[in-house]
Short mmCIF file of the C-alpha atoms (twelve columns), coordinates in Angstrom:
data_MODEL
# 
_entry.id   MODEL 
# 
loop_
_atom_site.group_PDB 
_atom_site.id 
_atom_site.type_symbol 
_atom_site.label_atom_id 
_atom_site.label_alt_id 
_atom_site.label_comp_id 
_atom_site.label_asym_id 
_atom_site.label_seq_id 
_atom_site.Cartn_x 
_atom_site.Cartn_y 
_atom_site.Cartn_z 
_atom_site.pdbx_PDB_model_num 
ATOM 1   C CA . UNK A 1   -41.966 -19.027 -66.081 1 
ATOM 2   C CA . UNK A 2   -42.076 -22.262 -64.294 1 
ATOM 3   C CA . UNK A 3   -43.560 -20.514 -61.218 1 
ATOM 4   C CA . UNK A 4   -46.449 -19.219 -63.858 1 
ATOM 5   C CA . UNK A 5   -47.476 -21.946 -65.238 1 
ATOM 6   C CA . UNK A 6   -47.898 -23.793 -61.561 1 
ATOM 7   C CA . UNK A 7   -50.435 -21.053 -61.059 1 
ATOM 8   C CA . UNK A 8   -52.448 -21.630 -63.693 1 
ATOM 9   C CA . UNK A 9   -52.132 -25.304 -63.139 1 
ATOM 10  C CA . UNK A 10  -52.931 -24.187 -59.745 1 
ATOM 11  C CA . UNK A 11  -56.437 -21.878 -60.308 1 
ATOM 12  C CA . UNK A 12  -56.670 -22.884 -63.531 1 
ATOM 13  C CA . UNK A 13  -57.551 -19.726 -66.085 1 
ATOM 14  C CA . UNK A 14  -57.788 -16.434 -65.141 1 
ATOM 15  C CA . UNK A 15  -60.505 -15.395 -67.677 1 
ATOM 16  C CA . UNK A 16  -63.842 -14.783 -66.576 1 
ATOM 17  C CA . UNK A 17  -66.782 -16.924 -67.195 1 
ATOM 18  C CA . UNK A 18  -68.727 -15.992 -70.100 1 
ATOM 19  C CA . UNK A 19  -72.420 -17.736 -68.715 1 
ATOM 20  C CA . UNK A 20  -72.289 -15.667 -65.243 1 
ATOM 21  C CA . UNK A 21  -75.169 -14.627 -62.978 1 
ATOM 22  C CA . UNK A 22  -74.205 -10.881 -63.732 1 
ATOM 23  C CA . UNK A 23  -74.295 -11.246 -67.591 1 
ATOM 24  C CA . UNK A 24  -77.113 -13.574 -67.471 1 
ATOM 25  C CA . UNK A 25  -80.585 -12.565 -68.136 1 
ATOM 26  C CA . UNK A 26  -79.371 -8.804  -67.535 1 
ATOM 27  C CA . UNK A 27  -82.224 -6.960  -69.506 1 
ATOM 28  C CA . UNK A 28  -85.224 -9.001  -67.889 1 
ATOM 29  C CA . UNK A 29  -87.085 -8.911  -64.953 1 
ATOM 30  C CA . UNK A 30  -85.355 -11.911 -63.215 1 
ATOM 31  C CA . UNK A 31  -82.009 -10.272 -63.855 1 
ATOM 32  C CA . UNK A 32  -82.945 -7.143  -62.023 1 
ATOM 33  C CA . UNK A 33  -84.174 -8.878  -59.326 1 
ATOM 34  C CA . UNK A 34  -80.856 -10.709 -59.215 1 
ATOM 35  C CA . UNK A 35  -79.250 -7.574  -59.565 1 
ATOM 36  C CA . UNK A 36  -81.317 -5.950  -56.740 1 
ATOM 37  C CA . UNK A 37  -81.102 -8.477  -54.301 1 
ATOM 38  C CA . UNK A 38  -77.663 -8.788  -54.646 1 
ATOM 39  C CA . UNK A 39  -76.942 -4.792  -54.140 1 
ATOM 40  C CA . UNK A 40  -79.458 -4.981  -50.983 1 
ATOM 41  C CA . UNK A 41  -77.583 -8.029  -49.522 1 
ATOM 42  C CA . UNK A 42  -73.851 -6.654  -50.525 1 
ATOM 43  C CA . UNK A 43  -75.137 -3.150  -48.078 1 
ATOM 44  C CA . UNK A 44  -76.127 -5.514  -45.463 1 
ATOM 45  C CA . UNK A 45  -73.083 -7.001  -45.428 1 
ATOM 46  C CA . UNK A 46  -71.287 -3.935  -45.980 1 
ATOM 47  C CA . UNK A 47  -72.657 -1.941  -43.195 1 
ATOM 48  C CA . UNK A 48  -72.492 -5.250  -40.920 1 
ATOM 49  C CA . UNK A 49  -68.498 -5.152  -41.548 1 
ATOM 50  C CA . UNK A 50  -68.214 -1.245  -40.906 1 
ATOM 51  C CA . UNK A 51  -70.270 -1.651  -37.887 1 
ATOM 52  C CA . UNK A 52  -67.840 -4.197  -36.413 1 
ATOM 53  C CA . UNK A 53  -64.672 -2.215  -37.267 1 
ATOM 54  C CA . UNK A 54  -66.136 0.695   -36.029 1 
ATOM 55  C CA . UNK A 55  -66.646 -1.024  -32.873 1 
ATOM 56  C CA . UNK A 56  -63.206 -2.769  -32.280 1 
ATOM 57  C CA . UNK A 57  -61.925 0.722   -33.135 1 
ATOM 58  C CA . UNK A 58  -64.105 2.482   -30.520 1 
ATOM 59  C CA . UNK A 59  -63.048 -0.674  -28.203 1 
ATOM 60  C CA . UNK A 60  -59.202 0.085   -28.789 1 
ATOM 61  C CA . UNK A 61  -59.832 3.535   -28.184 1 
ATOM 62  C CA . UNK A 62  -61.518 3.141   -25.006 1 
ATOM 63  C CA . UNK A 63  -58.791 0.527   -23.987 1 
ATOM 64  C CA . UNK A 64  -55.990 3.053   -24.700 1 
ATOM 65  C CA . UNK A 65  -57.405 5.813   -22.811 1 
ATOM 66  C CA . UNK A 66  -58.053 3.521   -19.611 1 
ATOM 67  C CA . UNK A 67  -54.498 2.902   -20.204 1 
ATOM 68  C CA . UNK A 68  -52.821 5.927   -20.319 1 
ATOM 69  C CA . UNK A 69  -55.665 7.511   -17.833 1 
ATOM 70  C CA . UNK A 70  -52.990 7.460   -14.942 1 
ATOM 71  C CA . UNK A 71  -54.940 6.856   -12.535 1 
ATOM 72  C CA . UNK A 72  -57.557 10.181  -13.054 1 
ATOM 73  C CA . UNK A 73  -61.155 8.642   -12.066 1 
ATOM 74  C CA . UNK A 74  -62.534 10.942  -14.636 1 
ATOM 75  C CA . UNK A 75  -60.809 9.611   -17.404 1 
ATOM 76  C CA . UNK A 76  -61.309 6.099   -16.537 1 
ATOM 77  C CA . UNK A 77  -65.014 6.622   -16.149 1 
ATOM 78  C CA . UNK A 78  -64.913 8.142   -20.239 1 
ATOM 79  C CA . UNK A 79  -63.429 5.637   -20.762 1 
ATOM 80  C CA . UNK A 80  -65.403 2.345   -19.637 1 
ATOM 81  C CA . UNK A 81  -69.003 4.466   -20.554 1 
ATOM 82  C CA . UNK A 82  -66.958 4.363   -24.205 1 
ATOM 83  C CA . UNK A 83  -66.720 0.764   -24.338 1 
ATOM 84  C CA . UNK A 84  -69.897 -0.030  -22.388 1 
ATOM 85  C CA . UNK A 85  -71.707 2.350   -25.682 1 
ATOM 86  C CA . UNK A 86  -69.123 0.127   -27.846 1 
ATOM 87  C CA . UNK A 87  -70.698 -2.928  -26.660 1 
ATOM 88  C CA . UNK A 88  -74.122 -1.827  -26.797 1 
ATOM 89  C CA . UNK A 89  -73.504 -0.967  -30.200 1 
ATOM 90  C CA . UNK A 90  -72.558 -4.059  -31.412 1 
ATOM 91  C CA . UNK A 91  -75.157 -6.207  -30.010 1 
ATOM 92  C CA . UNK A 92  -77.551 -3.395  -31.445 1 
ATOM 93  C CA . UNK A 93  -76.082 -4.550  -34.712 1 
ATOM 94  C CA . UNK A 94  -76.346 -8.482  -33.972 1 
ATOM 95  C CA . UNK A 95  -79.503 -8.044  -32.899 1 
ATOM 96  C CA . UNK A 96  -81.297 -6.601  -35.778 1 
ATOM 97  C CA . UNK A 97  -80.836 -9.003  -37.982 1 
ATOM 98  C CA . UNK A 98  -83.243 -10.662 -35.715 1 
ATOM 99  C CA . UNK A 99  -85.290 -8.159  -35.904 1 
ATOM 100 C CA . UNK A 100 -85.517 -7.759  -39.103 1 
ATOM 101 C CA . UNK A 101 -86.409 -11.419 -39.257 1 
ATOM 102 C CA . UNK A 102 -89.371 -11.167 -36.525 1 
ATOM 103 C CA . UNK A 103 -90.247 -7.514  -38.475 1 
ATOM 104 C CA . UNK A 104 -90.661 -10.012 -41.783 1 
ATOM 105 C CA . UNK A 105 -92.474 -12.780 -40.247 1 
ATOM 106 C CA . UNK A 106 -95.351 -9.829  -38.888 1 
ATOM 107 C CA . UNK A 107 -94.925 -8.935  -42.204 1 
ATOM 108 C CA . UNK A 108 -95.197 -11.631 -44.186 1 
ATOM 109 C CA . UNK A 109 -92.130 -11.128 -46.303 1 
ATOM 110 C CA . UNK A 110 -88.685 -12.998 -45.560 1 
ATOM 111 C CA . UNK A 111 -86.841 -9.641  -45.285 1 
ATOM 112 C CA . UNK A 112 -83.447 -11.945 -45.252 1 
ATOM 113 C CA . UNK A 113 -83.934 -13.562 -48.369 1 
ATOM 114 C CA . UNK A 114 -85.122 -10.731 -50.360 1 
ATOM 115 C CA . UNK A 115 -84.896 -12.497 -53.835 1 
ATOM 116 C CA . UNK A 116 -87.924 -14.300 -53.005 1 
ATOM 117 C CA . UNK A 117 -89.610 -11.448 -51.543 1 
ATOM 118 C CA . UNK A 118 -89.012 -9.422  -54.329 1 
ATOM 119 C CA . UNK A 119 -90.153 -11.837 -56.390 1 
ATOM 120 C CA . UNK A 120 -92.924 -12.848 -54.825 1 
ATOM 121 C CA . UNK A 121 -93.865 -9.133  -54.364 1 
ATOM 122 C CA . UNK A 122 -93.348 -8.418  -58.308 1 
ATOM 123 C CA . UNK A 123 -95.336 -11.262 -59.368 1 
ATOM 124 C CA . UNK A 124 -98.568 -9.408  -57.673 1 
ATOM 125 C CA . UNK A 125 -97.662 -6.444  -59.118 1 
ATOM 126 C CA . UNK A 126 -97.297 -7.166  -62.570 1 
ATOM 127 C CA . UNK A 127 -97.921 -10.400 -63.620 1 
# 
């Protein structure tokens, strides 16, 4: 019980805020925009993570075949084009997010803030 109530004391409640940006303004257009920009920067992020497990899993890979090659040239070879593609992979993936920044600029929309873009782009559209 003790060990309880130092949590709470600790994080304070565990009920969720009643005034939140999810609940807030959820049937207007601001709301949807909130909602919007927060499922396009939630894939972003998601498909950033995935892209750099699926990399330190192709790395490992790679690494264990080299490993366990034994010495065969051929094997070796699979392996180090594997984590050369690995690498190349990843800074494909670091590198368009500054793409899609230069890509916005040409633009003219900040693709990386796309709640102001949105907005911004909704405004001219229905006012």
């Amino acid at each position: 019980m003790i060990a309880q109530l130092t949590r709470l004391a600790q994080f304070g409640s565990f009920e969720p805020p009643v005034d939140n940006k999810f609940t807030q303004d959820a049937g207007t257009r601001d709301g949807a925009l909130t909602s919007l920009e927060l499922l396009i920067s939630h894939a972003f992020g998601v498909l950033t993570v995935f892209g750099g497990l699926f990399f330190v899993v192709t790395f490992l890979i790679a690494g264990i075949n080299w490993i366990t090659a034994g010495g065969d040239t051929g094997k070796i070879e699979k392996a180090r084009i594997s984590m050369i593609q690995g690498v190349i992979g990843l800074v494909v993936l670091v590198a368009a997010y500054a793409v899609i920044g230069v890509v916005g600029s040409i633009v003219g929309l900040d693709l990386l803030n796309p709640k102001e873009s949105l907005g911004a782009l909704v405004e001219r559209i229905a006012p």
